[in-house]
C-alpha positions in Angstrom: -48.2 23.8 -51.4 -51.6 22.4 -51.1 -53.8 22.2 -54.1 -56.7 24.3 -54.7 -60.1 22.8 -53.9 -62.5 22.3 -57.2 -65.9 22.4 -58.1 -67.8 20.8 -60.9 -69.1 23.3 -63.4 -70.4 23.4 -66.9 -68.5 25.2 -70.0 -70.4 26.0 -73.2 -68.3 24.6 -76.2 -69.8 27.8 -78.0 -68.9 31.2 -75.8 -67.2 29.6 -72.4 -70.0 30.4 -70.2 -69.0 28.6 -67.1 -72.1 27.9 -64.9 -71.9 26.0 -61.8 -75.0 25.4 -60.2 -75.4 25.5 -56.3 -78.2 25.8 -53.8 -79.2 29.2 -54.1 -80.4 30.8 -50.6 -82.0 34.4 -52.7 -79.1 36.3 -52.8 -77.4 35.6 -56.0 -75.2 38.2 -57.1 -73.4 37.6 -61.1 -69.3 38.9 -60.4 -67.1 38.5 -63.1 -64.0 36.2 -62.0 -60.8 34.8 -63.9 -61.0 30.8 -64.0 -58.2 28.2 -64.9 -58.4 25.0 -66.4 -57.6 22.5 -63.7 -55.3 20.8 -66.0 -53.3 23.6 -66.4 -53.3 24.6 -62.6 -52.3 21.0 -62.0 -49.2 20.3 -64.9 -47.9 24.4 -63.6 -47.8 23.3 -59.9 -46.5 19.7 -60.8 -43.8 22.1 -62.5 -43.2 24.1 -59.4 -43.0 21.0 -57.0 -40.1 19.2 -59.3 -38.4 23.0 -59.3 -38.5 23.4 -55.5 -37.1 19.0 -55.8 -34.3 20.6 -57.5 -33.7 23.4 -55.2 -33.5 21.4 -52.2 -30.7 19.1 -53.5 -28.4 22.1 -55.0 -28.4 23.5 -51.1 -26.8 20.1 -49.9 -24.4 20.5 -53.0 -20.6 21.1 -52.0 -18.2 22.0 -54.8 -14.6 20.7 -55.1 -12.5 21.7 -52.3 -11.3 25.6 -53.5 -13.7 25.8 -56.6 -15.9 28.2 -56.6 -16.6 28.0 -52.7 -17.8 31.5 -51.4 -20.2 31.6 -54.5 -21.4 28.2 -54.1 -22.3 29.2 -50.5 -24.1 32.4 -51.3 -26.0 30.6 -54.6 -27.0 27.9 -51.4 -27.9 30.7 -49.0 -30.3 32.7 -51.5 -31.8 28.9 -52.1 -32.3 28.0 -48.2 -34.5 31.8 -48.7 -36.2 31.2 -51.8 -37.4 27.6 -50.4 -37.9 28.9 -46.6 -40.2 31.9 -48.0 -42.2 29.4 -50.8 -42.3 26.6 -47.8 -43.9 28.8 -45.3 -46.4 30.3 -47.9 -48.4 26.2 -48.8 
């Protein structure tokens, strides 16, 4: 996963207005949108990269020969998914 591109914006400490000026070309349009802190974006996908970390190295796991074998294998399987589906979606 790739992080989000940013922009420099003003906040107003008072109501939250967010304003981000740009070169307007006359066809402004006001749209309500849902923002996020870039801190908080950045310390939840720092949170998700050292998940996926620990993903990876539980599929090349192997339990003690005859301990818990056939669930180990499935738990690695859905893994192998869960990371192939969140790899293929950066």
């Amino acid at each position: 996963m790739s992080l989000a591109e940013t922009i420099v914006g003003w906040q107003c400490i008072g109501c939250g207005r967010v304003d981000a000026p740009q070169p307007c070309i006359g066809v402004c349009q006001d749209r309500k949108v849902e923002l996020v802190q870039a801190a908080d974006y950045l310390r939840l996908w720092e949170q998700q990269q050292e998940v996926l970390a620990r993903l990876r190295r539980w599929t090349h796991v192997q339990p003690h020969a005859g301990q818990f074998e056939s669930a180990w294998q499935a738990l690695q399987a859905e893994v192998r998914d869960l990371l192939a589906r969140t790899d293929t979606a950066d």
